[in-house]
C-alpha positions in Angstrom: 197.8 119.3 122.0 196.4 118.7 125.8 195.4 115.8 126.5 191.7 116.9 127.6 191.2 117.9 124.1 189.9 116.0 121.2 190.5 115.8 117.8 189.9 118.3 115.2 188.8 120.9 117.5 189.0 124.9 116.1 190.2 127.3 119.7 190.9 130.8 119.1 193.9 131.5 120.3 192.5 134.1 123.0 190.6 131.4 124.9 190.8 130.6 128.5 190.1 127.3 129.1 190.7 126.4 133.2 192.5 123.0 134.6 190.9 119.3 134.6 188.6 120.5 131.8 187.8 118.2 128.6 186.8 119.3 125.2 185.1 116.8 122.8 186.1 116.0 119.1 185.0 119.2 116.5 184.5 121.6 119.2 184.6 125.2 118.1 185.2 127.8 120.7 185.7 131.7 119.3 187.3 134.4 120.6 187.4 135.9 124.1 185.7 132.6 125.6 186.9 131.9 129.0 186.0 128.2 130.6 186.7 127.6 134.3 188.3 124.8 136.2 186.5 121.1 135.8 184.1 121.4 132.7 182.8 119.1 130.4 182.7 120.5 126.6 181.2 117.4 124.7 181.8 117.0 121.3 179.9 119.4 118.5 179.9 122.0 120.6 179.9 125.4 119.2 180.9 128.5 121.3 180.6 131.6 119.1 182.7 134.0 121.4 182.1 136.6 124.0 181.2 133.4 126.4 182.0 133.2 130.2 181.6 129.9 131.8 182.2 128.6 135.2 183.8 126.0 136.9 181.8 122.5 137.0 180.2 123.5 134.1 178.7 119.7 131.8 177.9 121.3 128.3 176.7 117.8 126.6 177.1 117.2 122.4 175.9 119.7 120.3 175.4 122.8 122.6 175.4 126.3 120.7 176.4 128.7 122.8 175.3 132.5 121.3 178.1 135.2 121.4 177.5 136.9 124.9 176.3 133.9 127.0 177.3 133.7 130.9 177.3 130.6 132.4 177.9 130.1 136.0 179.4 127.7 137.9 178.2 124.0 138.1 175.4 124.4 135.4 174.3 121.1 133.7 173.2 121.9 129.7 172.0 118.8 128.0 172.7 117.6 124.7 171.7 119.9 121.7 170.7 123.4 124.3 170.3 126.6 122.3 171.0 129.9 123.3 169.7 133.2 121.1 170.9 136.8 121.3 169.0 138.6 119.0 165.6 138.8 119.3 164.6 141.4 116.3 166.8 139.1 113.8 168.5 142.1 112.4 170.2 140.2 109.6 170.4 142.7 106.9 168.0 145.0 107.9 169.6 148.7 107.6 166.4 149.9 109.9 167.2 147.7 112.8 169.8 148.4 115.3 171.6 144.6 116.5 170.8 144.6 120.5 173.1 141.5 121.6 170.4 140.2 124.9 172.0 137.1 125.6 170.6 134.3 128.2 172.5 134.0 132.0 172.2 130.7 133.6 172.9 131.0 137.3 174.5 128.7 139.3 173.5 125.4 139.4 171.0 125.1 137.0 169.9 122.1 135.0 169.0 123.1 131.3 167.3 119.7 129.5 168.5 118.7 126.2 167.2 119.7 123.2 166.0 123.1 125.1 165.9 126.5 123.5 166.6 129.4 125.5 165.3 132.8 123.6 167.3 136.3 124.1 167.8 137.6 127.1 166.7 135.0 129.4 167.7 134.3 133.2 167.8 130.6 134.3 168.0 131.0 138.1 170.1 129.3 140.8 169.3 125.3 141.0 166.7 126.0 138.5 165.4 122.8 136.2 164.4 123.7 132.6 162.9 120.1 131.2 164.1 118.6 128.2 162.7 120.4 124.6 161.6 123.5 126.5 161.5 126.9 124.9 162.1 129.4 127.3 160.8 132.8 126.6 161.1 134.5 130.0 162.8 134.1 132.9 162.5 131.1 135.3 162.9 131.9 138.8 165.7 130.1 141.4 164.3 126.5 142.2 161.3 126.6 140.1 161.0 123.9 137.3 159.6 124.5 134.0 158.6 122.8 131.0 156.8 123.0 127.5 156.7 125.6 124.5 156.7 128.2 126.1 158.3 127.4 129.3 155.7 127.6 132.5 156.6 126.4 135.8 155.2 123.6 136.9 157.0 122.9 140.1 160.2 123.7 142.8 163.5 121.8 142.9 163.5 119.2 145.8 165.8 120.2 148.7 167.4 116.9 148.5 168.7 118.7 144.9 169.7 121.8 145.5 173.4 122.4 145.1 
């Protein structure tokens, strides 16, 4: 196995993962992910497939990533960040019709840990989502946002902005 990898990880075998990236121990990644060039996959990360990620991208211990997610390039998700896709929970339920809505976060973004981001969901360029948020609509490029739910509460420095 790679060197970048660690132990007891699960990759399907369809997964793209770019050069220079590192995967963390029990990382699984499902089908048709593709990782760029450079990333950091910490450890108890769980990818559930469907996934596009940039290059540059830090994804800290314990991320789930939702089937469907797009991730650009050099996004920052803290430890334990959540991503949904279904927001009717269909589970079961013969009368509802599964809508995958997966969240976007656009380059450069800076998700806090322990963050939850709901379906469908746009984190904008250089945007700053503060630790434990829950974010339930979009946050626009540069702004900052914070609480349950997520309201901006400032703009990204310039001396920030990638």
């Amino acid at each position: 196995m790679n060197n970048n990898f660690g132990e007891y990880c699960v990759i399907s075998d369809d997964v793209t993962i770019g050069e220079e990236t590192r995967v963390g121990n029990f990382v699984f990644i499902r089908s048709s992910t593709v990782i760029g060039k450079g990333c950091v996959i910490g450890s108890y990360v769980d990818i559930e497939g469907d996934v596009q990620i940039g290059d540059h991208v830090s994804l800290q211990s314990g991320c789930y990533l939702t089937r469907g997610v797009v991730i650009e390039n050099e996004v920052f998700c803290g430890p334990r960040v959540i991503t949904m896709n279904d927001k009717h929970m269909t589970y079961r339920r013969k009368n509802l019709v599964f809508v995958r809505d997966a969240p976007r976060i656009l380059r450069a973004a800076r998700v806090g840990g322990g963050s939850i981001l709901l379906p469908g969901v746009t984190i904008g360029e250089n945007a700053k989502v503060g630790a434990g948020a829950v974010v339930t609509k979009d946050v626009p490029d540069f702004a900052i946002v914070v609480g349950n739910p997520a309201v901006v509460v400032g703009r990204v420095s310039e001396k920030e902005i990638l």
